[in-house]
TORPA-4810 file (N, C-alpha, C, O; in nm, 3 decimals):
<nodes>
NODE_1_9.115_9.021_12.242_9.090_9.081_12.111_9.023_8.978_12.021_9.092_8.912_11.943_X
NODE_2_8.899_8.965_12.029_8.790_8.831_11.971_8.764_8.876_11.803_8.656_8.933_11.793_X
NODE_3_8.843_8.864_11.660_8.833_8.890_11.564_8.837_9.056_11.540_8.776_9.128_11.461_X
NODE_4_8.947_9.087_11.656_8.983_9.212_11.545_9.002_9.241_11.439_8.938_9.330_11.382_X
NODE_5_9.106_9.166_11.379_9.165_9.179_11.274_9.067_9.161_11.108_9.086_9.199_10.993_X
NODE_6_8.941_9.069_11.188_8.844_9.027_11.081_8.749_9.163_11.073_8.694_9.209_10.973_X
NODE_7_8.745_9.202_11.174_8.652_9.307_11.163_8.719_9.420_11.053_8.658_9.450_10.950_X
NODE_8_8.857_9.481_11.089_8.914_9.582_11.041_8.945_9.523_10.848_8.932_9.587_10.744_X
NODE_9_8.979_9.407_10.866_8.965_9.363_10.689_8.841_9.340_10.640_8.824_9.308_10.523_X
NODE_10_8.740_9.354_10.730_8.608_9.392_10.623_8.583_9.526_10.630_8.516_9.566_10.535_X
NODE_11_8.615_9.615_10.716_8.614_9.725_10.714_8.663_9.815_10.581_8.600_9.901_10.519_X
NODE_12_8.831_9.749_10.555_8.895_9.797_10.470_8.814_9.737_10.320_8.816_9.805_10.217_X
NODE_13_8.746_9.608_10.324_8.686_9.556_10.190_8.571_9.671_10.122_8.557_9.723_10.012_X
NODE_14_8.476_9.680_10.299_8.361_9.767_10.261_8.403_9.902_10.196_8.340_9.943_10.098_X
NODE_15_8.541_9.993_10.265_8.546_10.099_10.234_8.585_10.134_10.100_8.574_10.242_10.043_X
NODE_16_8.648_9.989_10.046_8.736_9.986_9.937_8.623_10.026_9.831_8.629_10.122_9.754_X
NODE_17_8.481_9.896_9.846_8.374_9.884_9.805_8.285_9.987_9.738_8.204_9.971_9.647_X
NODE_18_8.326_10.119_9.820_8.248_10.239_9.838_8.356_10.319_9.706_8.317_10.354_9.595_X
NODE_19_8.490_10.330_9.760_8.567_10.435_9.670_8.616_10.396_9.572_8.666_10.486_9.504_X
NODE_20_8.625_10.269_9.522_8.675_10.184_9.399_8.506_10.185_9.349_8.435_10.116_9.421_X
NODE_21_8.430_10.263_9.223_8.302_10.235_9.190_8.307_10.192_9.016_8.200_10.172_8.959_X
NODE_22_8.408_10.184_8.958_8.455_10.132_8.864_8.450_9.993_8.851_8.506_9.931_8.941_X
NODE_23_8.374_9.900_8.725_8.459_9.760_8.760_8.562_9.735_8.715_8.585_9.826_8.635_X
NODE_24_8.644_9.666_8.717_8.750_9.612_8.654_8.786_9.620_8.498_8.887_9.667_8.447_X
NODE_25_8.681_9.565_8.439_8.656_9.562_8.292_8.732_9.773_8.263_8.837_9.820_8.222_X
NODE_26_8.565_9.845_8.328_8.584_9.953_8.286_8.711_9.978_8.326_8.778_10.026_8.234_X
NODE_27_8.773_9.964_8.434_8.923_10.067_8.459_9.029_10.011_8.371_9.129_10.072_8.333_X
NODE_28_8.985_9.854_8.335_9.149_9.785_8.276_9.147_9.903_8.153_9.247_9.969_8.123_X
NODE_29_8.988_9.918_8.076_8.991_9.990_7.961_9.038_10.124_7.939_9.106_10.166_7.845_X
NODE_30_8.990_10.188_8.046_9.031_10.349_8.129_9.178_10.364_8.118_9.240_10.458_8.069_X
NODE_31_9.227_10.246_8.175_9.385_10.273_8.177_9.448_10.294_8.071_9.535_10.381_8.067_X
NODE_32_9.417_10.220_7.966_9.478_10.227_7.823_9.455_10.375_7.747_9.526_10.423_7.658_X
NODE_33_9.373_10.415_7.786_9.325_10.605_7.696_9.489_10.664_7.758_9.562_10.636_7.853_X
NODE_34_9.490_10.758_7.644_9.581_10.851_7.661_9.567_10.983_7.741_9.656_11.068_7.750_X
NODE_35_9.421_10.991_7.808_9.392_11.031_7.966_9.454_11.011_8.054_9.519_11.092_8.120_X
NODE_36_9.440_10.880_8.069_9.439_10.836_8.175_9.628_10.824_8.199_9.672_10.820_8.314_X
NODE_37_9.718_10.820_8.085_9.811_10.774_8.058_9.925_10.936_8.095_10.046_10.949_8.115_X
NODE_38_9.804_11.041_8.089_9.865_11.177_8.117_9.889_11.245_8.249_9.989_11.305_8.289_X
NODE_39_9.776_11.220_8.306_9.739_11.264_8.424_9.840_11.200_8.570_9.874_11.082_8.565_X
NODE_40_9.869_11.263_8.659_9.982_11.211_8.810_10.075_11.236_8.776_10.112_11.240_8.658_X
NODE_41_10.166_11.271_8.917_10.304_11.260_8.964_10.351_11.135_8.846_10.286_11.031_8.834_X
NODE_42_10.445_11.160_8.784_10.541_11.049_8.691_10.637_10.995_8.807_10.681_11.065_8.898_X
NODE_43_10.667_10.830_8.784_10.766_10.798_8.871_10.886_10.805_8.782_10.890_10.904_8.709_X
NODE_44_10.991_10.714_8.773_11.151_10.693_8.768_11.068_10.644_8.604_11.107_10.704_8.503_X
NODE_45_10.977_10.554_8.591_10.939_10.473_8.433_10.872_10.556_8.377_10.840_10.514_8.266_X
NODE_46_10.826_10.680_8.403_10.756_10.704_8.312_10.612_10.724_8.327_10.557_10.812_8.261_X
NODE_47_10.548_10.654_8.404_10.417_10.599_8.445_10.394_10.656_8.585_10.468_10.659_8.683_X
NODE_48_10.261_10.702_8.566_10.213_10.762_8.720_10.215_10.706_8.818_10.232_10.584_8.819_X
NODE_49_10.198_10.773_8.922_10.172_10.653_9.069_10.013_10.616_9.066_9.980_10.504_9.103_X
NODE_50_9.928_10.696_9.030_9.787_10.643_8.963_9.744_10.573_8.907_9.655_10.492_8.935_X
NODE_51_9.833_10.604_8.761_9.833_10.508_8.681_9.882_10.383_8.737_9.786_10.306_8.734_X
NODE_52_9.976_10.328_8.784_10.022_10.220_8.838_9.907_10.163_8.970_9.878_10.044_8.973_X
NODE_53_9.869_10.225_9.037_9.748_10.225_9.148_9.676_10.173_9.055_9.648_10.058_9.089_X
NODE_54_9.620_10.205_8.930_9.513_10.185_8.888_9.504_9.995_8.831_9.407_9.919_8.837_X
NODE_55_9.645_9.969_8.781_9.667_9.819_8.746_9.631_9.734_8.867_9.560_9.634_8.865_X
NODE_56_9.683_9.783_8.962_9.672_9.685_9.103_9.586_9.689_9.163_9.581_9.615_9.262_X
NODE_57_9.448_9.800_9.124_9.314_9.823_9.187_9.230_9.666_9.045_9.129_9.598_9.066_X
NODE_58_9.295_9.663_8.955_9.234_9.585_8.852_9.258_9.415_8.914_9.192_9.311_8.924_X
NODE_59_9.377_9.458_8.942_9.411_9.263_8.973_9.330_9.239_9.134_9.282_9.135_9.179_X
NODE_60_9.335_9.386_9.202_9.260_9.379_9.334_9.073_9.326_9.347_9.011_9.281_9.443_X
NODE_61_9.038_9.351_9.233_8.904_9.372_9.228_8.902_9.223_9.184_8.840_9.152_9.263_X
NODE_62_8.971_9.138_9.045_8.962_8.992_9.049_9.010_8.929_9.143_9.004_8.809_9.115_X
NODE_63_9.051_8.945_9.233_9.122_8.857_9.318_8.988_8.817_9.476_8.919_8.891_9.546_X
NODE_64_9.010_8.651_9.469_8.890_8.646_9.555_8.936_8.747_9.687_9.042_8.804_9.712_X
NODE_65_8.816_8.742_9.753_8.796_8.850_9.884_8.982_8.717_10.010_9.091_8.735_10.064_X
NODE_66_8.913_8.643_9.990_8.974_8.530_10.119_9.118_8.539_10.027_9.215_8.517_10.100_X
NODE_67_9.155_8.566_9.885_9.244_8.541_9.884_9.405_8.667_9.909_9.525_8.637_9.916_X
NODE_68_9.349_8.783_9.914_9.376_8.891_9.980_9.526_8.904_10.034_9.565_8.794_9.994_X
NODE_69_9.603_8.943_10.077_9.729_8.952_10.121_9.682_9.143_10.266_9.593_9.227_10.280_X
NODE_70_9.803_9.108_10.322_9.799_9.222_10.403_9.843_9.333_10.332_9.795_9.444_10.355_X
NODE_71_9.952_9.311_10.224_9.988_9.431_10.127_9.836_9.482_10.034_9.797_9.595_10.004_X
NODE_72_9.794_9.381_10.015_9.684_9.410_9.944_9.563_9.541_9.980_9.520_9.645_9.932_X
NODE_73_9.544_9.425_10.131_9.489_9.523_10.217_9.553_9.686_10.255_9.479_9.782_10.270_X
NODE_74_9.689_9.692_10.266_9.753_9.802_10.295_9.688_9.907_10.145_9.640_10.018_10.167_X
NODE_75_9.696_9.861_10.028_9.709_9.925_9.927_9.541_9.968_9.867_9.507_10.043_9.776_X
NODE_76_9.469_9.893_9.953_9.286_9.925_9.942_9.299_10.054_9.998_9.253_10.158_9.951_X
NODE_77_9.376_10.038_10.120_9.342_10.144_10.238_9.422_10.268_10.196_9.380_10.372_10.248_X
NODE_78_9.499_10.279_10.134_9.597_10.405_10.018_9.523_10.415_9.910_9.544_10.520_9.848_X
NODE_79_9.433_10.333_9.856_9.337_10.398_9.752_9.210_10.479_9.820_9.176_10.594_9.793_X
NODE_80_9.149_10.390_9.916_9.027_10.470_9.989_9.096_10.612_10.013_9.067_10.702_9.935_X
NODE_81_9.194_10.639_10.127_9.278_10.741_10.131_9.274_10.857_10.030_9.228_10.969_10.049_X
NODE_82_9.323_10.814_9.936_9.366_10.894_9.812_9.191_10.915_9.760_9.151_11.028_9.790_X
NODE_83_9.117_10.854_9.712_8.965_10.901_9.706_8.942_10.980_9.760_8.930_11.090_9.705_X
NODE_84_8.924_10.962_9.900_8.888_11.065_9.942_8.913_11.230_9.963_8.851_11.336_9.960_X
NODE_85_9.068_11.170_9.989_9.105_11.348_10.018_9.092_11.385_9.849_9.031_11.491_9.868_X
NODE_86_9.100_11.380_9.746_9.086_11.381_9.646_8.970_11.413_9.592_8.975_11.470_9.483_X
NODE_87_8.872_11.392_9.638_8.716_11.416_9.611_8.660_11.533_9.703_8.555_11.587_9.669_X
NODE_88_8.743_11.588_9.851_8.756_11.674_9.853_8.797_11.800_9.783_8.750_11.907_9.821_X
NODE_89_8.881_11.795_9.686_8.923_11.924_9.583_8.836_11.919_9.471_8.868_11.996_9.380_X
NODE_90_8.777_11.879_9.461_8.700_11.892_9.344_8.646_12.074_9.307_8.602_12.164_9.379_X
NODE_91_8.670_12.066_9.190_8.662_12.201_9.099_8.541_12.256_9.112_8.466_12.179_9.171_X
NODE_92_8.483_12.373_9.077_8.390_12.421_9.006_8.352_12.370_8.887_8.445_12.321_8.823_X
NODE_93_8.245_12.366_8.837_8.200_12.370_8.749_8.153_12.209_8.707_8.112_12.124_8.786_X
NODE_94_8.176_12.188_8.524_8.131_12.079_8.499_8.348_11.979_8.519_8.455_12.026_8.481_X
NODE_95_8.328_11.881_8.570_8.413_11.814_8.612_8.482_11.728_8.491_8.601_11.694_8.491_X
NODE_96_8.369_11.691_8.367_8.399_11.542_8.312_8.528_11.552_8.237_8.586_11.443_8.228_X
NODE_97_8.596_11.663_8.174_8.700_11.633_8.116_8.827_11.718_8.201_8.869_11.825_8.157_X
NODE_98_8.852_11.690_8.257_8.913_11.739_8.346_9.036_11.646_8.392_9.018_11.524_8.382_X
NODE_99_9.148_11.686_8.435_9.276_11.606_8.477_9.217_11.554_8.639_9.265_11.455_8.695_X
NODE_100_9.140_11.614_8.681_9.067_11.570_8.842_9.002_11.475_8.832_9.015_11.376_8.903_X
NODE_101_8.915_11.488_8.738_8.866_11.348_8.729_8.865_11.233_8.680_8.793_11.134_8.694_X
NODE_102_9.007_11.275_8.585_9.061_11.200_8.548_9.221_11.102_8.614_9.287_11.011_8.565_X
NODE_103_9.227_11.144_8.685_9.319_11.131_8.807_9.269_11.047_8.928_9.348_10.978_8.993_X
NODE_104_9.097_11.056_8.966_9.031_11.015_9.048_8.969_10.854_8.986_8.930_10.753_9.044_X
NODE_105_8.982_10.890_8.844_8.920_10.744_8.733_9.106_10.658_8.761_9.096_10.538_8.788_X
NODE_106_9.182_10.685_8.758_9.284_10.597_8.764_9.298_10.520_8.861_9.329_10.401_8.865_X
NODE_107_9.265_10.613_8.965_9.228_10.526_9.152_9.099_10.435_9.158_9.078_10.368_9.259_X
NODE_108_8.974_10.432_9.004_8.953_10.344_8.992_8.797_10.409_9.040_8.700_10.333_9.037_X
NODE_109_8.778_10.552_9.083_8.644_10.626_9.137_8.653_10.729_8.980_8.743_10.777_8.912_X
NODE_110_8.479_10.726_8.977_8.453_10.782_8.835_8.341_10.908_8.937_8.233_10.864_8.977_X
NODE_111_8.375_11.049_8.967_8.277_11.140_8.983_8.160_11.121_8.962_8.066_11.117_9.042_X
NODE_112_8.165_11.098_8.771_8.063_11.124_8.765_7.923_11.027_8.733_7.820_11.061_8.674_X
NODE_113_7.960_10.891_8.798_7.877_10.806_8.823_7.779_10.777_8.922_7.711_10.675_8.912_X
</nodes>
């Protein structure tokens, strides 16, 4: 097995690359609206599982590539995940104010960019 493991963590970087299209800046800001603060499943605090996804997609995106963790990686690959099947339901019509796409901006993917 000659750099499996390197292959599948750039795999997970690239895919991350693709469904995270937000930078950092924009989502830290995103997070703070009272959108963004509405929208997901609420856990035990109060706070979405999105919303919370969305903090750790922020520290994910500063954090160098090499310096990475396997949780890290686990939690790229539960955002790509969640993008996607997620971008599958998409509504009729015009999308922008919407709890969908506003739900999809917390995971850190903006539709309509």
């Amino acid at each position: 097995m000659s750099g499996g493991r390197g292959e599948e963590r750039q795999e997970t970087l690239d895919r991350f690359g693709e469904a995270v299209n937000m930078t950092a800046g924009e989502l830290e800001k995103w997070l703070e609206t009272d959108q963004a603060q509405e929208v997901g499943q609420k856990n035990g605090s109060g706070e979405s599982t999105g919303h919370a996804s969305g903090r750790r997609i922020v520290e994910l995106l500063r954090t160098k590539k090499a310096d990475l963790s396997d949780d890290d990686l686990a939690h790229m690959r539960k955002v790509v995940g969640y993008v996607h099947r997620h971008t599958e339901q998409r509504p009729q019509g015009d999308v922008t104010d919407t709890p969908w796409r506003y739900s999809l901006m917390n995971w850190g993917h903006d539709p309509e960019k």
